[in-house]
C-alpha positions in Angstrom: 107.1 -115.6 -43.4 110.5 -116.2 -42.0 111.0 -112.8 -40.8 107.4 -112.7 -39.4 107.8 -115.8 -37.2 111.7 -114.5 -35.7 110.3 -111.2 -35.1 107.8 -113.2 -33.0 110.4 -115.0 -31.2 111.9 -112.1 -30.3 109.0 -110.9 -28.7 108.5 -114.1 -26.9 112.2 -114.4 -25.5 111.6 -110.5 -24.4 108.7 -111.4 -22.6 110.1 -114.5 -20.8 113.3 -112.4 -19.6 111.2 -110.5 -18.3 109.2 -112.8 -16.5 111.9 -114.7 -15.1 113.5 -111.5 -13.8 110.0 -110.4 -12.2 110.0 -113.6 -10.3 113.2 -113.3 -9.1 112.7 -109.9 -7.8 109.4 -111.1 -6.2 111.3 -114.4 -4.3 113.7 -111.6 -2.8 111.6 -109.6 -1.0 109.7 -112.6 0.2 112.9 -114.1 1.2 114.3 -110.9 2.6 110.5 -110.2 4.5 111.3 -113.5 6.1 114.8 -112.6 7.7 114.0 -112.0 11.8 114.9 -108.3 12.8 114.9 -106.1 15.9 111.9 -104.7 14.6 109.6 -107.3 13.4 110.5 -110.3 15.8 107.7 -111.3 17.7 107.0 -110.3 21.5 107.0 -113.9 22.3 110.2 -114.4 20.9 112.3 -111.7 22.6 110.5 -112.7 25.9 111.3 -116.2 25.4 115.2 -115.4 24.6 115.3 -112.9 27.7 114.6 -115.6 30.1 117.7 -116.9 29.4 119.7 -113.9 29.8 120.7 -112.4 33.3 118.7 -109.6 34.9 121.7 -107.1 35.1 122.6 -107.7 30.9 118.6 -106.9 30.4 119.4 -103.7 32.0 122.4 -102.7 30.9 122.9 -103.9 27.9 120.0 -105.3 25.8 117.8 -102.3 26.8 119.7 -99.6 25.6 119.8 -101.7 21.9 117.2 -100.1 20.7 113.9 -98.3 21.4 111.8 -101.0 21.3 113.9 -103.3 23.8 113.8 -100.3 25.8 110.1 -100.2 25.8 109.7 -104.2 26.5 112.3 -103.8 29.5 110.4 -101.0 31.1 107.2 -102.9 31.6 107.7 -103.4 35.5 104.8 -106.7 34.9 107.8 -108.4 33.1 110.2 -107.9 35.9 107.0 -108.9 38.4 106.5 -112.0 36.8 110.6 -112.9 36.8 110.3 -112.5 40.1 107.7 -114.6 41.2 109.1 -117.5 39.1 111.9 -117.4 41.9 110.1 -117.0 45.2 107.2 -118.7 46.5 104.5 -117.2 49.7 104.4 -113.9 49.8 106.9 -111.6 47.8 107.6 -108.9 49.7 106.7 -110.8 52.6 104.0 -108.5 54.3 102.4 -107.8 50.5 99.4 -110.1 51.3 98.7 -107.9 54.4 99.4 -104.4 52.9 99.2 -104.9 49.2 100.5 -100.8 48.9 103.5 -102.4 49.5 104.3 -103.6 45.7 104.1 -100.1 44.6 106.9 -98.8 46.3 109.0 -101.6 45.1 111.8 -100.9 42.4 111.4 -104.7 40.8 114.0 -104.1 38.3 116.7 -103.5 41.5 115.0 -106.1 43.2 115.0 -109.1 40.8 119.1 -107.9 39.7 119.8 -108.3 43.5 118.6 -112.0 43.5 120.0 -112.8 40.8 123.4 -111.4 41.6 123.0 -112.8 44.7 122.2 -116.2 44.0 125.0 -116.4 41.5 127.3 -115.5 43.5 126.8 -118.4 46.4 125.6 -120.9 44.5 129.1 -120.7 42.5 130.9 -120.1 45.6 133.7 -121.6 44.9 134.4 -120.1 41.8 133.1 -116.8 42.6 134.6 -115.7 45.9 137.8 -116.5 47.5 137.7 -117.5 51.3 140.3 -116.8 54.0 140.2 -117.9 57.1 142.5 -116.0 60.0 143.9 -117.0 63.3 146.2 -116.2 65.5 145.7 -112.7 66.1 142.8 -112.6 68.7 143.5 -115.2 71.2 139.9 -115.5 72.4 136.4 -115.5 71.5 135.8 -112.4 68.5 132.6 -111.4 69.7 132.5 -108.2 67.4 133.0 -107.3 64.1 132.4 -104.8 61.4 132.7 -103.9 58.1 133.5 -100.6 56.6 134.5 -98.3 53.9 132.7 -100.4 51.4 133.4 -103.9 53.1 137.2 -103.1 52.4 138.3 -102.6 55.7 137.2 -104.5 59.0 137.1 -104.5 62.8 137.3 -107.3 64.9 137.2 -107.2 69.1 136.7 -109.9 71.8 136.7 -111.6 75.1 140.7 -110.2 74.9 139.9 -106.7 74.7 141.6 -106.3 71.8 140.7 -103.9 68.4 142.5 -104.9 64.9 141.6 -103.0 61.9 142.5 -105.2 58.5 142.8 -104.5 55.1 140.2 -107.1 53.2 142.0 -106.2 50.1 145.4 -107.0 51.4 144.4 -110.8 51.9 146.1 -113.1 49.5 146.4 -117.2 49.3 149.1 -118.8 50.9 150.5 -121.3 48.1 153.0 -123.2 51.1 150.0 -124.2 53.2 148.4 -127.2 53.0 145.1 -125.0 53.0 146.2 -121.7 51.2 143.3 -120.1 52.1 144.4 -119.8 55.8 145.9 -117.3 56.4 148.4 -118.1 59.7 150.9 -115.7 59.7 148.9 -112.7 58.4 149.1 -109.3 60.2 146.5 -106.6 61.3 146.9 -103.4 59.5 146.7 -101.6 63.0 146.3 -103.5 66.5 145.0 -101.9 70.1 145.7 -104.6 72.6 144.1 -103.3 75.7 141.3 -101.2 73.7 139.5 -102.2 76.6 139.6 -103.3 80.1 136.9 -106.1 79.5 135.3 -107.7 77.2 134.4 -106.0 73.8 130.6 -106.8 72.9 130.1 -104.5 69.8 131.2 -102.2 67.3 129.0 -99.6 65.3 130.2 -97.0 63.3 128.6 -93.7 61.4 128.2 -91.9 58.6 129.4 -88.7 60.4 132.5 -88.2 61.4 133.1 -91.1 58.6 136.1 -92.2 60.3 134.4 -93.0 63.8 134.0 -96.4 64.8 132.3 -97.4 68.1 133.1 -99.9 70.6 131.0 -101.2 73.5 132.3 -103.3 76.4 131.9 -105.4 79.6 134.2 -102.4 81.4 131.3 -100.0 81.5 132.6 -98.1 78.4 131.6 -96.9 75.3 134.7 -95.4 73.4 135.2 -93.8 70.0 138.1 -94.8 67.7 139.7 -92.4 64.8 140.5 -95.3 62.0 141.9 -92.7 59.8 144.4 -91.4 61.9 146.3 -93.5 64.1 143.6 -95.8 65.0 143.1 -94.2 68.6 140.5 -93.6 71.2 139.5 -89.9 70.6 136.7 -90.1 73.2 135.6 -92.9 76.2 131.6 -92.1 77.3 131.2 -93.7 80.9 128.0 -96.1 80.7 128.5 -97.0 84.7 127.1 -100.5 83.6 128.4 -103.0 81.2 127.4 -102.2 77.6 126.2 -105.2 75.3 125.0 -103.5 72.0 126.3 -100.0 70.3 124.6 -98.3 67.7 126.1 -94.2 66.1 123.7 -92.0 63.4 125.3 -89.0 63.1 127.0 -87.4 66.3 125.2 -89.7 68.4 126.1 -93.2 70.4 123.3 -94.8 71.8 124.6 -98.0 73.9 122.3 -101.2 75.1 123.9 -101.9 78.7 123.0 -104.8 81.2 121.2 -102.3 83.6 118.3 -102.8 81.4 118.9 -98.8 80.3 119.7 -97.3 76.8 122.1 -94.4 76.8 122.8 -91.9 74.5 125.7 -89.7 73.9 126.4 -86.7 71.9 130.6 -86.9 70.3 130.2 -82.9 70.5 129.2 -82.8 74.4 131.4 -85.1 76.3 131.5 -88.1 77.8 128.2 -88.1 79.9 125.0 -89.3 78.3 122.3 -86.6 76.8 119.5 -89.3 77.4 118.5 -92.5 79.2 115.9 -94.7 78.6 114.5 -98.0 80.6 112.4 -99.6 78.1 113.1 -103.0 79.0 113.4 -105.0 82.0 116.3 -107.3 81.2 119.5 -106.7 79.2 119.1 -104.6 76.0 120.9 -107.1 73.9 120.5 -105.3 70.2 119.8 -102.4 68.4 119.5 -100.9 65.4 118.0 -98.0 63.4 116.2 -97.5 60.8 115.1 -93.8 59.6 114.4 -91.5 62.6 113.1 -94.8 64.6 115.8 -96.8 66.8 114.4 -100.4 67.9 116.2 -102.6 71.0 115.4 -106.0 71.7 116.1 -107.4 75.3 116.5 -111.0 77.5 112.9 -110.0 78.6 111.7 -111.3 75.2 110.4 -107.6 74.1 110.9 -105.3 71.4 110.9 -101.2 71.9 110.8 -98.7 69.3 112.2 -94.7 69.8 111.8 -91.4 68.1 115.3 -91.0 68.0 114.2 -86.7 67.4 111.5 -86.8 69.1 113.7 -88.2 72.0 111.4 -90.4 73.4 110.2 -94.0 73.3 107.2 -94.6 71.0 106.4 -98.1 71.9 107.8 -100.9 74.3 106.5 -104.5 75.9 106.4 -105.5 72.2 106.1 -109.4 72.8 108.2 -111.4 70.9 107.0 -115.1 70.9 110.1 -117.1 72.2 109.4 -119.7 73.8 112.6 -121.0 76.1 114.5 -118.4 73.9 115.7 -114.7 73.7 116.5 -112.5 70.9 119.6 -112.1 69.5 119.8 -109.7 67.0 117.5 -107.4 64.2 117.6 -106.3 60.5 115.2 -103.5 59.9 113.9 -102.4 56.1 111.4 -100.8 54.0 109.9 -104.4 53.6 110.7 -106.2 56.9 111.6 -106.0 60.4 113.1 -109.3 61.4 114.0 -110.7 65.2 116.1 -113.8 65.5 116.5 -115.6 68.5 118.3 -118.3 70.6 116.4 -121.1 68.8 116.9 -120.8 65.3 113.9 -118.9 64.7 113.1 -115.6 62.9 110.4 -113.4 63.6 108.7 -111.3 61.0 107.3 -107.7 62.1 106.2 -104.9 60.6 108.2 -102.4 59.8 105.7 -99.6 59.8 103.7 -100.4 62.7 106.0 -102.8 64.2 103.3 -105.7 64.9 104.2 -108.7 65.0 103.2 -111.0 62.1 104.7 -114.7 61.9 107.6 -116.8 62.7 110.2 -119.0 60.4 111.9 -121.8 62.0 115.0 -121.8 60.1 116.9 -124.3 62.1 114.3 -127.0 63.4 114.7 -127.3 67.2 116.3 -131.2 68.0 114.1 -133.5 69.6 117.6 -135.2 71.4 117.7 -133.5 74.6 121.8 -133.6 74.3 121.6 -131.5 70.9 122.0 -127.5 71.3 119.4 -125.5 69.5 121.3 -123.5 66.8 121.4 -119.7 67.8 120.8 -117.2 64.8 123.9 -114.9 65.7 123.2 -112.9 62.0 120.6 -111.4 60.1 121.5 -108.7 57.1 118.3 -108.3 55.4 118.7 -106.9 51.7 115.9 -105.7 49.1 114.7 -109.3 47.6 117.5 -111.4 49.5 118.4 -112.8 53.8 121.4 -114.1 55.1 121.4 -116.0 58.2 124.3 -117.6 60.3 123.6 -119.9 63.4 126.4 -119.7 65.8 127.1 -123.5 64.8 128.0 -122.5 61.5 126.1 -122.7 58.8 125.2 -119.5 56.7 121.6 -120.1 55.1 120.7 -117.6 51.8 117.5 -116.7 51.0 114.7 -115.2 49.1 113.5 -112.5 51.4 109.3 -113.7 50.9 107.4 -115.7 53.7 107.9 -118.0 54.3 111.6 -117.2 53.4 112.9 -119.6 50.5 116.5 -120.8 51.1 118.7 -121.5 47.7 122.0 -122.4 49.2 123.8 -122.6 52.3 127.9 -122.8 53.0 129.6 -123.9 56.3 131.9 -121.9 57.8 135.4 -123.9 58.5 135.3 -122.7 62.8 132.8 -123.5 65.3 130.9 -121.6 67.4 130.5 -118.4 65.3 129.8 -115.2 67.2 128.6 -112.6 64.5 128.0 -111.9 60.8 128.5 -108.6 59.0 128.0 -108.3 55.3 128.6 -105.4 52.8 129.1 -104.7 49.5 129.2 -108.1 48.4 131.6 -108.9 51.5 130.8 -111.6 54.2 132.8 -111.8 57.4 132.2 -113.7 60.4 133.8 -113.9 63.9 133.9 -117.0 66.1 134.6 -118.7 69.3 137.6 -120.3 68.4 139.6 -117.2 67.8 139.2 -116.5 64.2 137.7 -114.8 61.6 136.2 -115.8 58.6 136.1 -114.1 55.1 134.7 -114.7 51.8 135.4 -111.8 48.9 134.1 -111.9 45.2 137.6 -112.9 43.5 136.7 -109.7 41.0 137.2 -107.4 43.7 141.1 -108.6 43.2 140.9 -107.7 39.3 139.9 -104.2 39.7 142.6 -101.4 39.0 143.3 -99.5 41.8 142.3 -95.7 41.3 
């Protein structure tokens, strides 16, 4: 009986072991099916975490994880719907006219752009270092430009004087009271009678590379060689004062006060090729964009040419100013913008040039002793503006309609003259002699190759 009933126990304890050891197996692989992974985390969930994350990681980093953040990331309706939460109106601004618009939009590009962008000025301070020069030009800088990736610029003025500086050579000066102006700093090269009047504007071109243009009150459009010795390799005689310069490949066309636009070849001497009279004022701007060349003049119209076609396709495009005149353009896939005298910018389109609506920027005063602020800037990038009125203040925006401004800075002169901006590079020229820099502070970290 004895034996009967262990041999019974034994049976028992086998069976429990084996039980127990069942159930532990069992809680494992539930607890292990519960542990998150790439592969079985919810949609909502990596959506949810990459709204936190910057638009540039997304793309560069957590996308090439693993297939199937490749496959979330590639849905453009993700990167639609990022953008959208930023902007407000229409985004590009003329998609609720021409809704074929969207589709020719890279949104992942666009939305890192506004994001970078935003970053950058909102954090200013941390993010770019600002240097302010003087005593170099001693008048008015009525021109400047930026070049060779925003790493070298071009100022001229009212003292008919080119300097060519290094952007990367500027450094803080720890013994001023402000050590971010920059008194005692030096032009890498210098022409002090580049002109014999006043110097208006500089263009330069992709071919030759090393060409910069400048345009001035003496009737002159002249060539300079900023690779060499930083001289005048060519001087094409306008016989009029020239205001505005623009250069696509061999060719100069200049904006002069005769209410013509010129054009010169660099291969064909220093007599014009072409002249045009689209205007009946002063051709105060141009710029290109494609084949197509569009001026804007103190008659309040815009004009549009088939640069190889060589002839004007349309002029006595109204712009609606009233009291003011345009001052300058920026011309893309998504927008063709005016700005004028009274702090306005007006939206056309870019493919048929019409014109659509206006953005009062800068409210005109109701004090009849306040100044209207002049936009004297407008670079126009795929989802971003800036704009610069000559009293100072540099506005940043969303490029949608209306146009949805996240920050603005003040510049530390008065009476600014122009704005350039490239590659993540902002200059500015002003009235008071200086010129005005701000430079993302990683540009200084970067070995030189």
């Amino acid at each position: 009986m004895c034996d009967i009933l262990k041999s019974v126990r034994e049976e028992i304890a086998d069976i429990e072991s084996v039980c127990i050891k069942t159930h532990i197996g069992s809680s494992e692989e539930v607890y292990n099916a519960a542990q998150p992974s790439l592969e079985s985390m919810p949609l909502e969930i990596i959506l949810k975490i990459c709204s936190y994350l910057d638009a540039e990681f997304l793309k560069t980093v957590l996308g090439k994880v693993c297939s199937r953040f490749d496959d979330i990331l590639s849905d453009v309706s993700l990167w639609k719907h990022r953008v959208s939460c930023k902007v407000s109106g229409s985004f590009p601004p003329l998609s609720s006219i021409d809704t074929s618009i969207e589709d020719n939009v890279d949104w992942t590009e666009m939305c890192i752009e506004m994001e970078v962008e935003k970053n950058k000025w909102c954090n200013v301070d941390t993010e770019m270092s600002h240097f302010v020069i003087k005593d170099v030009h001693y008048a008015s800088v009525d021109a400047v430009i930026l070049v060779n990736e925003g790493k070298t610029c071009i100022s001229g003025g009212r003292d008919r004087c080119l300097a060519l500086w290094n952007v990367m050579d500027f450094k803080s000066d720890e013994s001023c009271e402000d050590n971010n102006i920059l008194n005692d700093f030096k032009p890498t090269k210098v022409k002090h009678d580049a002109h014999s009047g006043w110097i208006w504007d500089l263009a330069t071109s992709d071919v030759p590379d090393s060409y910069i243009y400048s345009a001035s009150w003496d009737n002159t459009v002249k060539a300079w060689d900023i690779k060499s010795e930083f001289e005048c390799v060519q001087t094409f005689q306008c016989k009029m004062s020239a205001l505005s310069v623009i250069a696509y490949g061999y060719n100069v066309m200049a904006g002069l006060y005769s209410k013509k636009i010129l054009t010169f070849d660099v291969r064909n001497g220093n007599l014009p090729v072409n002249m045009y009279m689209p205007h009946r004022g002063p051709v105060l701007a141009l710029t290109t964009y494609g084949n197509l060349v569009a001026s804007v003049s103190e008659d309040k119209t815009l004009a549009i040419f088939d640069r190889v076609a060589g002839k004007i396709m349309e002029n006595d495009i109204k712009i609606p100013s009233d009291k003011a005149y345009p001052v300058c353009l920026s011309w893309n896939t998504y927008a063709m913008y005016v700005s004028d005298s009274k702090g306005t910018l007006h939206l056309f389109s870019p493919n048929d040039h019409k014109y659509v609506r206006s953005h009062e920027l800068w409210p005109e005063s109701d004090s009849e002793t306040e100044r209207s602020n002049k936009i004297v800037g407008c670079y126009q990038g795929q989802g971003t503006v800036i704009c610069c009125s000559d009293r100072g203040q540099i506005k940043f925006l969303y490029n949608c309609s209306p146009p949805k401004e996240y920050h603005s800075i003040q510049t530390n002169t008065a009476d600014v003259t122009k704005l350039r901006y490239l590659n993540g590079i902002l200059a500015v020229g002003t009235c008071d002699a200086a010129l005005e820099f701000w430079i993302p502070k990683e540009e200084f970290n970067k070995p030189n190759l």
